[in-house]
VOKOLLO-138679 format. One record per residue: residue in three letters; x negated, y negated, z negated of N, C-alpha, C in turn. Coordinates in pm, 1 decimal. Each point is the difference from the previous one (the first is absolute). Example, Ala and Ser with C-alpha at 12.3 -4.5 7.8 and 13.67 -1.06 7.14 Angstrom:
# residues 2
DOFI_code_nx_ny_nz_cax_cay_caz_cx_cy_cz
DOFI_ALA_-1319.0_569.0_-780.0_89.0_-119.0_0.0_-90.0_-120.0_0.0
DOFI_SER_35.0_-105.0_72.0_-82.0_-119.0_-6.0_77.0_-109.0_-73.0
# end
This chain:
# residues 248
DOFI_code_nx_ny_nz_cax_cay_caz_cx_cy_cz
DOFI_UNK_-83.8_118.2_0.0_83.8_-118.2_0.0_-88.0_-124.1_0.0
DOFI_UNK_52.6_-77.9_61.6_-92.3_-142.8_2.2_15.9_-83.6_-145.9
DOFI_UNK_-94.5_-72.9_-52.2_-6.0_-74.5_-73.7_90.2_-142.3_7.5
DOFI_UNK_69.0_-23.3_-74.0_65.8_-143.3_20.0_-43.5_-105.8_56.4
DOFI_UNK_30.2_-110.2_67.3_-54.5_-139.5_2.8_16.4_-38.2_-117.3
DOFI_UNK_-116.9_-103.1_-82.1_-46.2_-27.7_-66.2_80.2_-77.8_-66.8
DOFI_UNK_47.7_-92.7_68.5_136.7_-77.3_-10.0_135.5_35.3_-23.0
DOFI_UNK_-10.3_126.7_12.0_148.1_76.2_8.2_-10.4_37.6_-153.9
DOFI_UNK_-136.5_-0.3_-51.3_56.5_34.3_-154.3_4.3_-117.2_-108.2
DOFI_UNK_4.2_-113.4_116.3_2.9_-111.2_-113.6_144.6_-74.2_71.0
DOFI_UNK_118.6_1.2_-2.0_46.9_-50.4_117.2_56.7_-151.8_-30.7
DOFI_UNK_-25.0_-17.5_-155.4_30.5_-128.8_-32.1_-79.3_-154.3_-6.9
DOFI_UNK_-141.5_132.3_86.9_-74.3_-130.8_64.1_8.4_1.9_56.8
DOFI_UNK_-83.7_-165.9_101.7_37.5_-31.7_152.5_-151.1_14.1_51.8
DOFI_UNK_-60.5_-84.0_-83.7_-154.7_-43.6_87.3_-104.7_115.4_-78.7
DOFI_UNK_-108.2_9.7_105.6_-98.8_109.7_-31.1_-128.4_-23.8_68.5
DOFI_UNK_-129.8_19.6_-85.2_-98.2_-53.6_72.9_-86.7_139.6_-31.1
DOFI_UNK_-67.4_78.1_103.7_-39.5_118.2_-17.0_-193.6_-45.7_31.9
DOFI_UNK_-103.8_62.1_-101.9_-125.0_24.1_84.6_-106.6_98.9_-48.0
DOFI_UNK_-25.5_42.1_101.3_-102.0_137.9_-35.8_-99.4_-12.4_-19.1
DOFI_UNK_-82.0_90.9_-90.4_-145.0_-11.6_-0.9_-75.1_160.5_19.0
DOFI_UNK_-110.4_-10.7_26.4_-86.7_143.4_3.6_-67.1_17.3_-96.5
DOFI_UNK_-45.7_65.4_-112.0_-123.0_-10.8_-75.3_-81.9_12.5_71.1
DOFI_UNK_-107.2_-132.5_-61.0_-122.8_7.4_41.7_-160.3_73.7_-92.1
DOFI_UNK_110.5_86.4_-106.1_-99.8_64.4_-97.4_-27.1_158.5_36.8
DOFI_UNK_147.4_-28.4_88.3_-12.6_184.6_-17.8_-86.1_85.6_117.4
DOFI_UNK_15.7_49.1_51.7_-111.8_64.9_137.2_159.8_21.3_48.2
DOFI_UNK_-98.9_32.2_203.8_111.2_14.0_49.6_96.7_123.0_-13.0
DOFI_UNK_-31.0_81.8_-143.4_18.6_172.5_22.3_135.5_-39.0_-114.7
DOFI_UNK_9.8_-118.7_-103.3_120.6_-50.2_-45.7_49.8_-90.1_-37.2
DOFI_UNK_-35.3_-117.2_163.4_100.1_-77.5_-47.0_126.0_-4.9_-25.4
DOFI_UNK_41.8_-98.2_-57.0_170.4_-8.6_-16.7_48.6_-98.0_9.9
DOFI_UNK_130.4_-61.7_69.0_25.3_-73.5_44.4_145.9_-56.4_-86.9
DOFI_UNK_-2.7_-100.5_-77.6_100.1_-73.1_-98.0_84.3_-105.2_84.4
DOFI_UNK_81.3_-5.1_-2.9_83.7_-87.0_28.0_93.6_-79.9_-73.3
DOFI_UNK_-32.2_-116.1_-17.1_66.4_-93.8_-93.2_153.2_-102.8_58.7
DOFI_UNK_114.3_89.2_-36.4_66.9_-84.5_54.9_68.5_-129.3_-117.5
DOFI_UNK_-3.6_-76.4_24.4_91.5_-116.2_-95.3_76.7_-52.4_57.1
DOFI_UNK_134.9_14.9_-141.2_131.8_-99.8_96.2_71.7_-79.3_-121.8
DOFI_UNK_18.0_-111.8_72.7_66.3_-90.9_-83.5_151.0_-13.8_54.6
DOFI_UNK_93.9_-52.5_-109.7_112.4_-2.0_1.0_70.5_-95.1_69.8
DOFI_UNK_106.2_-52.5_-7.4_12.8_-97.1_61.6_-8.6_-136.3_-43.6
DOFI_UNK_34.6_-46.1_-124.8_10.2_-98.5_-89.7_-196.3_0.7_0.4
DOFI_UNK_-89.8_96.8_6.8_-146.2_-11.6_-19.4_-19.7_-68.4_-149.8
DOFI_UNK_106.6_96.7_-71.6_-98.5_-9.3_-114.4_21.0_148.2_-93.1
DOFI_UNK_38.1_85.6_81.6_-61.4_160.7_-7.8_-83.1_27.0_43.9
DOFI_UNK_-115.9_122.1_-0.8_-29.2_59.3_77.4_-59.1_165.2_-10.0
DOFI_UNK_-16.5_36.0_87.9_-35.7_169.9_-47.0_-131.7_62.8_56.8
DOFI_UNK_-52.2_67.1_-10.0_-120.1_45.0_121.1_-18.5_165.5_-35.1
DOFI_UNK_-14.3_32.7_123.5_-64.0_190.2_-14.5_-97.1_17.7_82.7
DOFI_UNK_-31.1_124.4_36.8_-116.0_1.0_52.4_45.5_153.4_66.1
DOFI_UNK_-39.4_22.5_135.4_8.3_139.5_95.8_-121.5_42.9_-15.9
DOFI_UNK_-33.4_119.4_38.0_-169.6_57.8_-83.1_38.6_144.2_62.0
DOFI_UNK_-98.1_50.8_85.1_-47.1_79.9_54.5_-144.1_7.5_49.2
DOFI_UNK_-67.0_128.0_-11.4_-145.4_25.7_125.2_34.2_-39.9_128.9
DOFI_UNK_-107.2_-104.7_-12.3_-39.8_-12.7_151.0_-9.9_67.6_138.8
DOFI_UNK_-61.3_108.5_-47.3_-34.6_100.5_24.8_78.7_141.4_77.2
DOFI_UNK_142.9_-9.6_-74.8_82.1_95.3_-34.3_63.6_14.7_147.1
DOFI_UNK_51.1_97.9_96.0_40.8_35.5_88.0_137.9_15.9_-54.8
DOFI_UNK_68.7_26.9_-82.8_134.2_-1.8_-35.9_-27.4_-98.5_-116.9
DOFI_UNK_4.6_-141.2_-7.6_38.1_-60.3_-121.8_112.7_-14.0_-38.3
DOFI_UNK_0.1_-6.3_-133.9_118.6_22.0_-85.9_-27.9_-164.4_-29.2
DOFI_UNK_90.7_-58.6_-7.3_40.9_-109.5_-64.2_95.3_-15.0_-122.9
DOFI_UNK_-83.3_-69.7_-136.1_77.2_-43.4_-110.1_12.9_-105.1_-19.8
DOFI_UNK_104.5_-39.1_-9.9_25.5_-155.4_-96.5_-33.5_11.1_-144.3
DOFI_UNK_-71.0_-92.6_-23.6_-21.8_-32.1_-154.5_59.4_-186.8_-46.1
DOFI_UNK_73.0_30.9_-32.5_95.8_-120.5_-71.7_-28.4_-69.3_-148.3
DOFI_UNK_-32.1_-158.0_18.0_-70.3_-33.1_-108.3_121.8_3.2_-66.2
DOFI_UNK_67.4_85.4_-92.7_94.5_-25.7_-96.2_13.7_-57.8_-143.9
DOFI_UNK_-104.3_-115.4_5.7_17.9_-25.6_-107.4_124.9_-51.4_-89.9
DOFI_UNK_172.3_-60.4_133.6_102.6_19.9_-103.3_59.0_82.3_-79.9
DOFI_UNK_-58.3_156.2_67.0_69.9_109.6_-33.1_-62.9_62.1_-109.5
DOFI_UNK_-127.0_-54.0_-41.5_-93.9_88.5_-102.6_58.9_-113.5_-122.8
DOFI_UNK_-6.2_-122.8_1.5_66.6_-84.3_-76.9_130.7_69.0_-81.2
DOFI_UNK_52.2_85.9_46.2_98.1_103.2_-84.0_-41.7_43.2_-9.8
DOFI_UNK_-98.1_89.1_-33.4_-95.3_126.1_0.4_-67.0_-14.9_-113.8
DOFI_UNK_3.1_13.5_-139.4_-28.0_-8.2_-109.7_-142.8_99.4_-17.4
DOFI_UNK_8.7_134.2_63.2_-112.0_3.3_47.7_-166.5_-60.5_36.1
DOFI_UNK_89.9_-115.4_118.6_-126.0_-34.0_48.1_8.3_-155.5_-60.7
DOFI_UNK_46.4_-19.9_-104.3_-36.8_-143.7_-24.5_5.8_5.3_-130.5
DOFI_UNK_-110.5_-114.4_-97.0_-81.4_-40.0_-85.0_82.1_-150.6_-57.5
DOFI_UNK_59.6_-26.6_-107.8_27.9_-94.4_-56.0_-97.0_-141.0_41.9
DOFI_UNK_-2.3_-92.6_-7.9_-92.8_-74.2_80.3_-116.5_-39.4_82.0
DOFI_UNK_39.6_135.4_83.2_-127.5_32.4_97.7_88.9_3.1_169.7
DOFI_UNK_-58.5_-89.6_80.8_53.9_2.4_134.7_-116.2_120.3_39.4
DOFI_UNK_17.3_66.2_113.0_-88.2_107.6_78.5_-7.4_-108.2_183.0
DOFI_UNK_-147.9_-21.7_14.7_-6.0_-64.7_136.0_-81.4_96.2_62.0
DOFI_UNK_32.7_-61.0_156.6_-94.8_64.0_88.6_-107.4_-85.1_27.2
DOFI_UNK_-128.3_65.6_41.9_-126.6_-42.6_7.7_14.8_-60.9_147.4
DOFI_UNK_-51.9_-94.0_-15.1_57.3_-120.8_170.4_-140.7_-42.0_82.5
DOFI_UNK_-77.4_15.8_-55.9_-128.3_-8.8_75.7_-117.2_-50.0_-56.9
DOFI_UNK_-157.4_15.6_15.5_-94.9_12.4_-47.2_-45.7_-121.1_-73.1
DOFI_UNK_83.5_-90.4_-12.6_-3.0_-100.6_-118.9_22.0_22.4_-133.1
DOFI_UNK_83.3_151.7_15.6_26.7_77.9_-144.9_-119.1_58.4_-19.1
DOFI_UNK_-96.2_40.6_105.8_-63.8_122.1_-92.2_-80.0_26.1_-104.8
DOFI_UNK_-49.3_-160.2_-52.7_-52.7_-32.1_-99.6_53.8_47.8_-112.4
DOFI_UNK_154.6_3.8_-13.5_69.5_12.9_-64.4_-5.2_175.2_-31.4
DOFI_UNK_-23.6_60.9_95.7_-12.2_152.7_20.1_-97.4_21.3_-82.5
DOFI_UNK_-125.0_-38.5_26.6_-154.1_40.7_-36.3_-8.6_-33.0_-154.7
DOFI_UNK_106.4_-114.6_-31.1_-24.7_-33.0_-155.0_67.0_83.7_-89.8
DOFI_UNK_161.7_14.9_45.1_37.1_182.8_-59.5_-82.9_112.1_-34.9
DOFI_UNK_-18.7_41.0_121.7_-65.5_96.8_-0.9_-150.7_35.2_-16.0
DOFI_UNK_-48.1_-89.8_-8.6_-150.3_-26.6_-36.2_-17.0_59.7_-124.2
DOFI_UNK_39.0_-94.3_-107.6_39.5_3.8_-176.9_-0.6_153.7_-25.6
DOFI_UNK_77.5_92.4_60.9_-39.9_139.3_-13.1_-84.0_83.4_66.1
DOFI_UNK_-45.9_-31.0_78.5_-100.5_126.3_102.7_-85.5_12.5_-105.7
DOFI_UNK_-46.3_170.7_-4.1_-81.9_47.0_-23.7_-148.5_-22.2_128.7
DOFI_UNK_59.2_-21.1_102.3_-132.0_-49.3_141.5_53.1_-72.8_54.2
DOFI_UNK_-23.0_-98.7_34.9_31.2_-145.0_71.2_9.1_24.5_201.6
DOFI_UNK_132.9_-61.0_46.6_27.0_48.9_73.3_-75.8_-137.9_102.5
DOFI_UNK_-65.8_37.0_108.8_5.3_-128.0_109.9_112.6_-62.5_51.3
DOFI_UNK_-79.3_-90.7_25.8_89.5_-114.9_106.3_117.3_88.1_99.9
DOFI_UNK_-111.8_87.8_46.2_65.5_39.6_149.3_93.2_104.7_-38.8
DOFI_UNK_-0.5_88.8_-147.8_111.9_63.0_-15.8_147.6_-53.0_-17.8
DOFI_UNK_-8.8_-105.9_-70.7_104.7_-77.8_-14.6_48.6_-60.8_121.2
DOFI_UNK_-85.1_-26.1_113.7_75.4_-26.1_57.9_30.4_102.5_141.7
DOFI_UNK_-86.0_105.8_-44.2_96.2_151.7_71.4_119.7_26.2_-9.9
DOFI_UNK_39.9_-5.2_-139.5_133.5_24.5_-64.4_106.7_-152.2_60.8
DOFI_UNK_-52.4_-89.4_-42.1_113.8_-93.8_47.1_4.4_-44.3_122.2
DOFI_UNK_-106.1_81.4_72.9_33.3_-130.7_149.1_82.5_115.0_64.5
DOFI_UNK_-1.6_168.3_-36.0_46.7_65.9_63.2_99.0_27.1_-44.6
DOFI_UNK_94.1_4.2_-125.5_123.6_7.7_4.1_25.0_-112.6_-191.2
DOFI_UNK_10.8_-127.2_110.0_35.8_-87.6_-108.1_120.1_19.0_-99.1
DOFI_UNK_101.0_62.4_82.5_154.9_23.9_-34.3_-10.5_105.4_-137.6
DOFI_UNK_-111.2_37.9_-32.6_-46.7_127.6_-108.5_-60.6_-63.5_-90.0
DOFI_UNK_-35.5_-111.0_10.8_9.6_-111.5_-76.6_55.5_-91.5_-110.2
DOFI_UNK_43.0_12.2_-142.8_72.3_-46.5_-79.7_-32.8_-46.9_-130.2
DOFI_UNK_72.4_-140.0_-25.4_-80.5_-55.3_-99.6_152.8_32.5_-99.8
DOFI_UNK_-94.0_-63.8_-85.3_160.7_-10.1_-128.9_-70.5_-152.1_-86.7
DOFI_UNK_102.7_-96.3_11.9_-33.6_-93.6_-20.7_99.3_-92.7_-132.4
DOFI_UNK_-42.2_-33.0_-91.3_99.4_-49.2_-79.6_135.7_-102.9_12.4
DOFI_UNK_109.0_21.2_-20.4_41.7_-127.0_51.0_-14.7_-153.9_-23.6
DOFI_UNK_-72.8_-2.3_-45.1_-50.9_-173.3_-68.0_-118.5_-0.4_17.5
DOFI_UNK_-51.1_33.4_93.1_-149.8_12.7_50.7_-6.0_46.0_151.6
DOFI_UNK_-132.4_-50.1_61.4_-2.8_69.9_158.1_-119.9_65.8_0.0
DOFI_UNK_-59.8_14.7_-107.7_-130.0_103.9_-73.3_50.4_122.6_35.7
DOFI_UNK_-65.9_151.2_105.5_41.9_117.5_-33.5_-47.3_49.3_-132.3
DOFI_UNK_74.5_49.2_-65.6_-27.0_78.8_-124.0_-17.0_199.4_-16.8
DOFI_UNK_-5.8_-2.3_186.0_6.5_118.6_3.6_21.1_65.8_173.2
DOFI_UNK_-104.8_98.6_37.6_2.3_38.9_143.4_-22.2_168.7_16.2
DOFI_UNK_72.3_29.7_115.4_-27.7_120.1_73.2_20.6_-19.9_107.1
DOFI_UNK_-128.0_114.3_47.8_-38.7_-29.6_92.3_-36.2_168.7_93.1
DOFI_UNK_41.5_-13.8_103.8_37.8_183.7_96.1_-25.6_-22.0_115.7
DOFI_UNK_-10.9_141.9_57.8_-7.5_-41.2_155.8_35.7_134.3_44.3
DOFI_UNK_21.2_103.3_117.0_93.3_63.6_46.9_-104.5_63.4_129.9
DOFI_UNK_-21.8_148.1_-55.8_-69.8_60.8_79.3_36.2_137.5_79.7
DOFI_UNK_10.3_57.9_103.5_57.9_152.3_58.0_-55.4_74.4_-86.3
DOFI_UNK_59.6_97.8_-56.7_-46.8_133.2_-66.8_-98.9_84.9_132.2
DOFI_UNK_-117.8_28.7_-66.1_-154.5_43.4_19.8_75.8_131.2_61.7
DOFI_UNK_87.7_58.8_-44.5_24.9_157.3_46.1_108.4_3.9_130.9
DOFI_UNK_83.3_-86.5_-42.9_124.7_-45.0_135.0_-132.8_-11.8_143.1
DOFI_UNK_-61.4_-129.6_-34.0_-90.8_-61.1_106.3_-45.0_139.8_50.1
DOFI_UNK_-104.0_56.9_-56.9_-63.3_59.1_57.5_67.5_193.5_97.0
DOFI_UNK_61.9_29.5_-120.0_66.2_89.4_48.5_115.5_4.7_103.3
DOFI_UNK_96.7_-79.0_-3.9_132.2_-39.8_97.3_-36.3_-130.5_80.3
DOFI_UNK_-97.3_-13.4_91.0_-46.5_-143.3_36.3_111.0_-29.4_61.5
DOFI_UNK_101.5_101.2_64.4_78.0_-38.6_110.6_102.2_-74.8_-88.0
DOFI_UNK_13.8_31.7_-84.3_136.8_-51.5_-63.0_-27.3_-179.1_-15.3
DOFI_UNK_127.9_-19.0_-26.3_-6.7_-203.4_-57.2_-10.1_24.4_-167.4
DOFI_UNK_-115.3_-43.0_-35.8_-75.2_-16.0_-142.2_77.9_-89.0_-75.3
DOFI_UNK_84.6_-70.8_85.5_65.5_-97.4_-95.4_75.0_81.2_-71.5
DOFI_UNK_51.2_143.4_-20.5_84.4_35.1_-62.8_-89.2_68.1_-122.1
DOFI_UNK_-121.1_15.9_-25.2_-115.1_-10.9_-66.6_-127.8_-77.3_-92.9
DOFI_UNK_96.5_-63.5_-39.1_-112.4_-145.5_-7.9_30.5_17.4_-197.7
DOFI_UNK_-160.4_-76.0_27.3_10.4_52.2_-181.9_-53.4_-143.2_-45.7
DOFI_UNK_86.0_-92.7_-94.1_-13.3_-110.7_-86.3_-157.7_55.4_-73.5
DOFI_UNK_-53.6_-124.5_-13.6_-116.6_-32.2_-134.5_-4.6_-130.3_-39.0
DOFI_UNK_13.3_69.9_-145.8_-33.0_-135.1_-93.0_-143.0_-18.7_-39.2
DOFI_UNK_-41.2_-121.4_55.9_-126.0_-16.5_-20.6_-17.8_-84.5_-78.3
DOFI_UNK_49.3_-89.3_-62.9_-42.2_-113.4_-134.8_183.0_-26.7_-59.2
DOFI_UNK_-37.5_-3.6_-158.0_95.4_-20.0_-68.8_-16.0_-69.3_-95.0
DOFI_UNK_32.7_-140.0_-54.4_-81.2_-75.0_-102.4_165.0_-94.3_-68.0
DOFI_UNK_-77.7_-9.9_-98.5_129.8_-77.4_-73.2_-84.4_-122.1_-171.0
DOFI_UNK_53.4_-73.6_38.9_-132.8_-91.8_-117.9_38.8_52.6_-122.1
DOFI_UNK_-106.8_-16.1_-58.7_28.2_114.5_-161.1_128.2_-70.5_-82.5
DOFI_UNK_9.0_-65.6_24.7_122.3_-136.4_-128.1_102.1_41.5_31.3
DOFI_UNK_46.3_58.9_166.9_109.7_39.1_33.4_22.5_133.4_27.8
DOFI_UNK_-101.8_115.6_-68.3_25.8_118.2_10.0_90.1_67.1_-108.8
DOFI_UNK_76.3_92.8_7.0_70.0_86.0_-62.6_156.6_-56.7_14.6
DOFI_UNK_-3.9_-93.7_90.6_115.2_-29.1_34.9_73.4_21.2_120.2
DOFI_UNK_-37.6_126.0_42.2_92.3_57.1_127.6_-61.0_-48.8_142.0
DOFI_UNK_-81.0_-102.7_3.0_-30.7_-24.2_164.0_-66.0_83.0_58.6
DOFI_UNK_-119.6_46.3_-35.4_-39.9_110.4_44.7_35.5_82.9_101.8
DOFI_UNK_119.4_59.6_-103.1_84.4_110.9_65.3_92.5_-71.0_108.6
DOFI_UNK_65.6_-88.4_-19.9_62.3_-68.0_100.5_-88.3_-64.0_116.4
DOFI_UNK_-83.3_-5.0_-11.3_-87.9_-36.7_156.4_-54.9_131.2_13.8
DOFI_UNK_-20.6_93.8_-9.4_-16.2_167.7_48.0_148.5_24.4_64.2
DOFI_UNK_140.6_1.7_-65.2_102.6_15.8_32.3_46.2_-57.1_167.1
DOFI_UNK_-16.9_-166.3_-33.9_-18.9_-116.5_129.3_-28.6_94.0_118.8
DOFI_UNK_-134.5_14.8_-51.8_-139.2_27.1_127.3_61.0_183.5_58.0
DOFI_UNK_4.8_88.5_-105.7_67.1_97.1_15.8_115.4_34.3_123.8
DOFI_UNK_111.7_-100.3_-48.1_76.3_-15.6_75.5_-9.8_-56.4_155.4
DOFI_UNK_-111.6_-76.1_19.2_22.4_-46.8_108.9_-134.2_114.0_82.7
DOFI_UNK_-46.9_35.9_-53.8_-101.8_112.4_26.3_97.8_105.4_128.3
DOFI_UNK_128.1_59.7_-143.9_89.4_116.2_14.2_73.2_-62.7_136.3
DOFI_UNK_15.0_-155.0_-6.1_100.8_-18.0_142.3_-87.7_5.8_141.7
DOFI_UNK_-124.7_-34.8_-38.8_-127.5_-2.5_128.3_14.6_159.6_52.2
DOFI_UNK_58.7_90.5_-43.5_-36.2_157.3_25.8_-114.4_72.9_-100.6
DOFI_UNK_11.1_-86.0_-96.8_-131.0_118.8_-58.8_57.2_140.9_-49.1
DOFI_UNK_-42.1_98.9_-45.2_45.0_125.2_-45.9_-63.6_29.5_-91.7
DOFI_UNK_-61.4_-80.5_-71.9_-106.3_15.8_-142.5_-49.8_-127.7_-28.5
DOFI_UNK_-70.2_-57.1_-131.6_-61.9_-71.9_11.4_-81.7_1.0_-86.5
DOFI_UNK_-154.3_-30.6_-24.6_-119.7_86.7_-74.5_-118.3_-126.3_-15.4
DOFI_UNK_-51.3_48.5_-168.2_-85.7_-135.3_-39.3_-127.7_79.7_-73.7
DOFI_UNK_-85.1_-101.6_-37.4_-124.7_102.1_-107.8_30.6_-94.4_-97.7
DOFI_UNK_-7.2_70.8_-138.3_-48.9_-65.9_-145.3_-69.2_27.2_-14.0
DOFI_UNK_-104.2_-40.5_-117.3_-105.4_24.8_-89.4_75.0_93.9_-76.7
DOFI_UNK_-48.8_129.1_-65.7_45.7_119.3_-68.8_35.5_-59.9_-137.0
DOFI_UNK_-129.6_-150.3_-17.0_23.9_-22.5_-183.2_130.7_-110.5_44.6
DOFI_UNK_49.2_-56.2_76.7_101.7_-94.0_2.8_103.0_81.8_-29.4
DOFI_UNK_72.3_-22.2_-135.6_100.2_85.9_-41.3_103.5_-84.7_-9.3
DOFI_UNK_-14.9_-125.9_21.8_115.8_-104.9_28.0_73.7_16.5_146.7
DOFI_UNK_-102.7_17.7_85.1_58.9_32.2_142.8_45.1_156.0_17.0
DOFI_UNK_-61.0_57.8_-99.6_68.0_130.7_39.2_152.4_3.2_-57.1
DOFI_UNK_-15.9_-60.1_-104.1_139.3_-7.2_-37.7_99.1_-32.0_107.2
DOFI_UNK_-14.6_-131.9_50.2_47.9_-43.5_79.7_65.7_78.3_120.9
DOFI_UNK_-116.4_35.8_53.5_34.4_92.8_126.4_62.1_137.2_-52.5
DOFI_UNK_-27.9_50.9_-67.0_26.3_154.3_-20.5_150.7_-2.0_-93.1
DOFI_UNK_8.3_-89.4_-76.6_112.9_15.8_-89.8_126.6_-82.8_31.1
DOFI_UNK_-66.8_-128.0_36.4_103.9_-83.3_66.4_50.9_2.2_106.9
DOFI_UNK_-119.2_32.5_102.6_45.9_-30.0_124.0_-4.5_170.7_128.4
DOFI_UNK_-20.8_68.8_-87.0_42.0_164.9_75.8_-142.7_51.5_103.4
DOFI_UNK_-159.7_-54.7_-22.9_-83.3_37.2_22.2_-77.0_80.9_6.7
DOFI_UNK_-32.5_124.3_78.5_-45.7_121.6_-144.8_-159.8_-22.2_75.6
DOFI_UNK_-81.9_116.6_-64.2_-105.8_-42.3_31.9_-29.5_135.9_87.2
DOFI_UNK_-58.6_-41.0_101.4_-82.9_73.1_131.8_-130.7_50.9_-31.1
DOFI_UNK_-105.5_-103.4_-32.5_-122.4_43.9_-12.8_-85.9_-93.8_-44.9
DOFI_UNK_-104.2_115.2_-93.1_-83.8_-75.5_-72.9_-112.4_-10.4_74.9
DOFI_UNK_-11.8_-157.3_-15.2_-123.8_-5.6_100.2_-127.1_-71.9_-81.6
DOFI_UNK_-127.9_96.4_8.4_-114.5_-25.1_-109.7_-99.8_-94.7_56.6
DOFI_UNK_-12.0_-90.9_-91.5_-107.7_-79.0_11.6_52.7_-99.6_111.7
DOFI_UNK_85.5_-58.0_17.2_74.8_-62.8_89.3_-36.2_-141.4_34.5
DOFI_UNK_-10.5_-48.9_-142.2_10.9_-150.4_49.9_-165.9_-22.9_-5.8
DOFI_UNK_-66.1_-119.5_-29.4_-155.9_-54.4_-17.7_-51.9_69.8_-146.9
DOFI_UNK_91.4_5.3_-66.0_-55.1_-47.3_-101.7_-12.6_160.9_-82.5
DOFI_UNK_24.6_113.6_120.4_15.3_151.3_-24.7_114.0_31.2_-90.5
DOFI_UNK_87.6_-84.7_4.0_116.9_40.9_-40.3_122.6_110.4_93.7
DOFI_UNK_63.5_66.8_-103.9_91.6_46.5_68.1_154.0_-40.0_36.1
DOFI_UNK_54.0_69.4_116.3_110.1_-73.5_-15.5_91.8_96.9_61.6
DOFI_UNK_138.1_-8.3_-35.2_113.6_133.1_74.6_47.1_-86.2_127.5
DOFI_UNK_43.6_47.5_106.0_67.3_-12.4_68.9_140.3_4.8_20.3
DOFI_UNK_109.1_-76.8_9.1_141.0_-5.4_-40.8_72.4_-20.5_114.1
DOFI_UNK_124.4_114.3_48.3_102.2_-17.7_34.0_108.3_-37.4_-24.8
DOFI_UNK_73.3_-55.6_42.0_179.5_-3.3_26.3_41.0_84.6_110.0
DOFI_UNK_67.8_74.6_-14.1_60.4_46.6_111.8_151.5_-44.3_43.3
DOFI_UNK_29.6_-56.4_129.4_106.2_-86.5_5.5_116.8_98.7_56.5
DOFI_UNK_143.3_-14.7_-0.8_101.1_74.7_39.3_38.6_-29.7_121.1
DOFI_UNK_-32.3_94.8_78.1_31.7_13.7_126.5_117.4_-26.7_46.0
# end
């Protein structure tokens, strides 16, 4: 069956401004190609945006809509934090803002160019949590969206998009505002929009002694652990490897 016009699932807008980009991080074996559509209402002082996301690559692409819903999570008790708005990361004027999160905890200090692996290639995986009486993030995650190693290689013929496995690669929250649920709610966020991209899993490393994050992942958020991986990070630490497995 064909995929909708884009417009057909919004029908109470009029105007729409669509534009594509290629990553320029990835090789040509996976790029992926995002599509940002935004539409404003008529009065123009709504507005909404999603994003289409498929391989480049792919001889049968599958096309998903991913819908910024942030009116609909606004009921979602779930995904929202007593005076905490959740934003999206808008471009590399934030990333200062990234590096200072997540800095404060690394056990090994990440480069320039990782940070901006992760955000130039899928910004939309991107999420701050920001107070409401402040434009300070107080808190980021940060993912990016890769074909499963076994799909790729074994079924090349197939479209991988129905294969694609979320990673969380940085998770930070300032200490003053921890134990108060954001955390988990920007894993949830990012999760979710992971699960609408097509992922079918989604998988991170801890440090083995971080028993705050294990909590997190394993008790809160339905993580189990895959594999222990020795001597992992710089500093010969160990660390497990963590799944979600998402419902098909």
């Amino acid at each position: 069956a064909r995929a909708p016009s884009p417009i057909s699932l919004f029908p109470q807008f009029s105007r729409e401004t669509m534009t594509t980009f290629t990553s320029s991080a990835a090789g040509d074996d996976d790029d992926f190609i995002i599509q940002r559509l935004s539409i404003t209402t008529d009065d123009g002082n709504d507005s909404s945006s999603k994003s289409i996301y498929h391989p480049s690559n792919s001889s049968t692409q599958q096309t998903v809509y991913i819908v910024d819903d942030e009116r609909e999570q606004q009921h979602d008790p779930d995904m929202m934090v007593p005076g905490i708005k959740f934003v999206n990361y808008k471009d590399e004027s934030q990333i200062d803002h990234v590096i200072k999160l997540v800095g404060q905890d690394l056990s090994e200090p990440y480069s320039i160019f990782t940070y901006r692996y992760f955000l130039s290639r899928f910004p939309e995986l991107c999420l701050f949590a920001v107070p409401e009486d402040s434009e300070t993030p107080i808190g980021c995650i940060v993912c990016k969206i890769d074909p499963e190693e076994d799909q790729y290689q074994y079924h090349a013929d197939a479209c991988f998009a129905e294969r694609l496995c979320g990673y969380i690669g940085m998770l930070a929250v300032e200490t003053s505002h921890r134990r108060s649920g954001i955390g988990s709610v920007l894993v949830k966020r990012a999760v979710r929009r992971m699960e609408q991209m097509g992922c079918s899993s989604i998988v991170l490393e801890t440090e083995v002694c971080n028993t705050a994050a294990m909590k997190l992942y394993e008790e809160k958020l339905g993580f189990m652990r895959e594999e222990l991986l020795v001597r992992y990070y710089l500093n010969n630490g160990d660390a497990y490897r963590l799944r979600l497995w998402l419902k098909e």
